[in-house]
C-alpha positions in Angstrom: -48.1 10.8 89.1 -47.8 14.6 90.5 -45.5 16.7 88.0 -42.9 17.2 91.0 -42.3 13.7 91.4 -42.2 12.7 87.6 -39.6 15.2 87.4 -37.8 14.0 90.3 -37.6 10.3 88.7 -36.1 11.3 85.7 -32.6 9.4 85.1 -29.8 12.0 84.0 -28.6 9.9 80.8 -25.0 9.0 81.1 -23.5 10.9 78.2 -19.5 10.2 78.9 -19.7 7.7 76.0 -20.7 10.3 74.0 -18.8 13.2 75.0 -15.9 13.9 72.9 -12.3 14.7 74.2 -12.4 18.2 73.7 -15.2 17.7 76.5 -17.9 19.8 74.7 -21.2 18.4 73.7 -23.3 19.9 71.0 -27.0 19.4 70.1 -26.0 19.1 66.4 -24.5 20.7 63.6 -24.2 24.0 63.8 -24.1 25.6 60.2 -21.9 28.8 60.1 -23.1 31.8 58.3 -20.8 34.4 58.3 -22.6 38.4 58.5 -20.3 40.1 56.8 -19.3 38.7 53.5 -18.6 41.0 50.8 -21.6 40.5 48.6 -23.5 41.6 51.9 -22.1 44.8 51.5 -23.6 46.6 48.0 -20.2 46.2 46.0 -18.0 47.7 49.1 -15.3 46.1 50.8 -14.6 46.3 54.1 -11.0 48.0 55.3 -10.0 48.4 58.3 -7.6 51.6 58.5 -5.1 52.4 61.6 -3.1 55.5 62.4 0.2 53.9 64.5 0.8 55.2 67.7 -2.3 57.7 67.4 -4.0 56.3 70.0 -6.7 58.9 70.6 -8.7 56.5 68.4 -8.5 52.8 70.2 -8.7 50.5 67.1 -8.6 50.5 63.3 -11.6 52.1 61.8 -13.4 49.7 59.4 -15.2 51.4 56.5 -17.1 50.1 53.7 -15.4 51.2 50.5 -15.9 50.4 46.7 -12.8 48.8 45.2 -12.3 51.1 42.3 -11.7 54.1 44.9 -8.3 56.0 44.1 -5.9 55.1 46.9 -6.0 59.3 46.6 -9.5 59.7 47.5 -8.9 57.3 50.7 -6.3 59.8 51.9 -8.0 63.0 51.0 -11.4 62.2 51.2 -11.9 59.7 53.7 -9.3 59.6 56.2 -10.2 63.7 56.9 -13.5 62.1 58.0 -12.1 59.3 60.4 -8.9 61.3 61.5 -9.6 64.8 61.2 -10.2 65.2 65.1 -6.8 64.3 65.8 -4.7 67.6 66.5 -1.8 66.2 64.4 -3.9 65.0 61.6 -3.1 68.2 59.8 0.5 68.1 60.2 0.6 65.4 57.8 3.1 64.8 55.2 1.4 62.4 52.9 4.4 62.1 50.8 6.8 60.9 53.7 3.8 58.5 55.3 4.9 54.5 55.8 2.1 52.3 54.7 1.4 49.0 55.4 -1.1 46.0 54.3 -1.2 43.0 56.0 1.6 43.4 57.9 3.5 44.3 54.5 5.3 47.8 53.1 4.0 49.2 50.1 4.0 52.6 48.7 0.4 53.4 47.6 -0.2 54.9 44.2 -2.7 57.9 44.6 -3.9 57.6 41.3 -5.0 53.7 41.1 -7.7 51.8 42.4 -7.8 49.8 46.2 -7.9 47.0 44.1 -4.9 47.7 42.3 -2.9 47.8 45.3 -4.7 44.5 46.5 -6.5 45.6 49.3 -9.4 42.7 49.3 -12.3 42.5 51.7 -11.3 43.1 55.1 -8.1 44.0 54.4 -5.9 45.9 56.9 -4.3 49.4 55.6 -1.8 50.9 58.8 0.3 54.7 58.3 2.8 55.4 60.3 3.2 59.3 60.2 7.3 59.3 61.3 7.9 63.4 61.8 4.2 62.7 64.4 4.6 60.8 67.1 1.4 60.9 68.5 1.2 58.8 71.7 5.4 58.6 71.6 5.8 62.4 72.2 5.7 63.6 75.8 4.0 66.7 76.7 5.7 67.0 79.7 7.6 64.5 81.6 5.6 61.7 82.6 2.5 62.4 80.5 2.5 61.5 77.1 0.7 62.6 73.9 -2.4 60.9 71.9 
C-alpha cells in the first residue's frame, strides 16, 4: 500500500474517554526541575531589589548575593551599581529610606547579615525614598519624572 494512502487510512483514536476535565492531555509525567534553586547558585541567594516609583528601571533587579553580606554593603556597595544611573540616586537619605520585604516593613540593620534580617532565596527587598519622588514629581505639567 502507497505511503499516501496508509496515512490516509489511519483512524484518529477517540481520546474523549481519556481526556480529563480540565481538557488538556499530556503524553506523561512531566518531572519539574526547577533552574534556579539556591544550591545552583555557588552559596548566593537570589534577591530581587526595587526602587518604588523609580521607574526609569522597569522591574526589580535580581542579584546573586551571599547571605552573610552586611545589609550595609547592599546599600553602599551594590545598590550604587544597579541605581547609580538614576539622577536621584545621589540625593539619597539612607537614614530616612522605607524598606520593605515581602510586602512587610522593617528597618534594616547596616551592620548584620541578609540573613539576619531574613531575606531567603528569592526574596523581595523594596525602598521607598519619601523626600524622591521619582516618577510622582512632574517636570512640568503633564510630563512626569522617572
Amino acid at each position: 500500500m502507497p505511503q499516501k494512502e496508509l496515512a490516509m487510512s489511519r483512524e484518529v483514536p477517540d481520546r474523549s474517554a481519556q481526556c480529563p476535565p480540565d481538557g488538556l492531555l499530556t503524553v506523561g509525567d512531566y518531572p519539574l526541575r526547577q533552574a534556579d534553586t539556591e544550591d545552583l547558585f555557588h552559596g548566593n541567594r537570589l534577591i530581587y531589589v526595587g526602587w518604588d516609583n523609580h521607574l526609569m528601571y522597569c522591574a526589580p533587579f535580581c542579584v546573586p548575593l551571599p547571605p552573610d553580606l552586611p545589609f550595609g554593603a547592599l546599600v553602599h556597595d551594590v545598590l550604587p551599581e544597579l541605581y547609580g544611573e538614576h539622577p536621584e540616586f545621589e540625593q539619597i537619605d539612607w537614614h530616612r529610606v522605607e524598606w520593605t520585604s515581602s510586602n512587610k516593613k522593617f528597618k534594616p540593620d547596616f551592620g548584620k547579615s541578609l540573613e539576619h534580617h531574613g531575606l531567603g532565596h528569592k526574596s523581595i527587598i523594596r525602598f521607598k525614598t519619601p523626600a524622591l519622588e521619582g516618577s510622582k514629581r512632574q517636570v512640568r505639567p503633564g510630563r512626569q519624572a522617572f
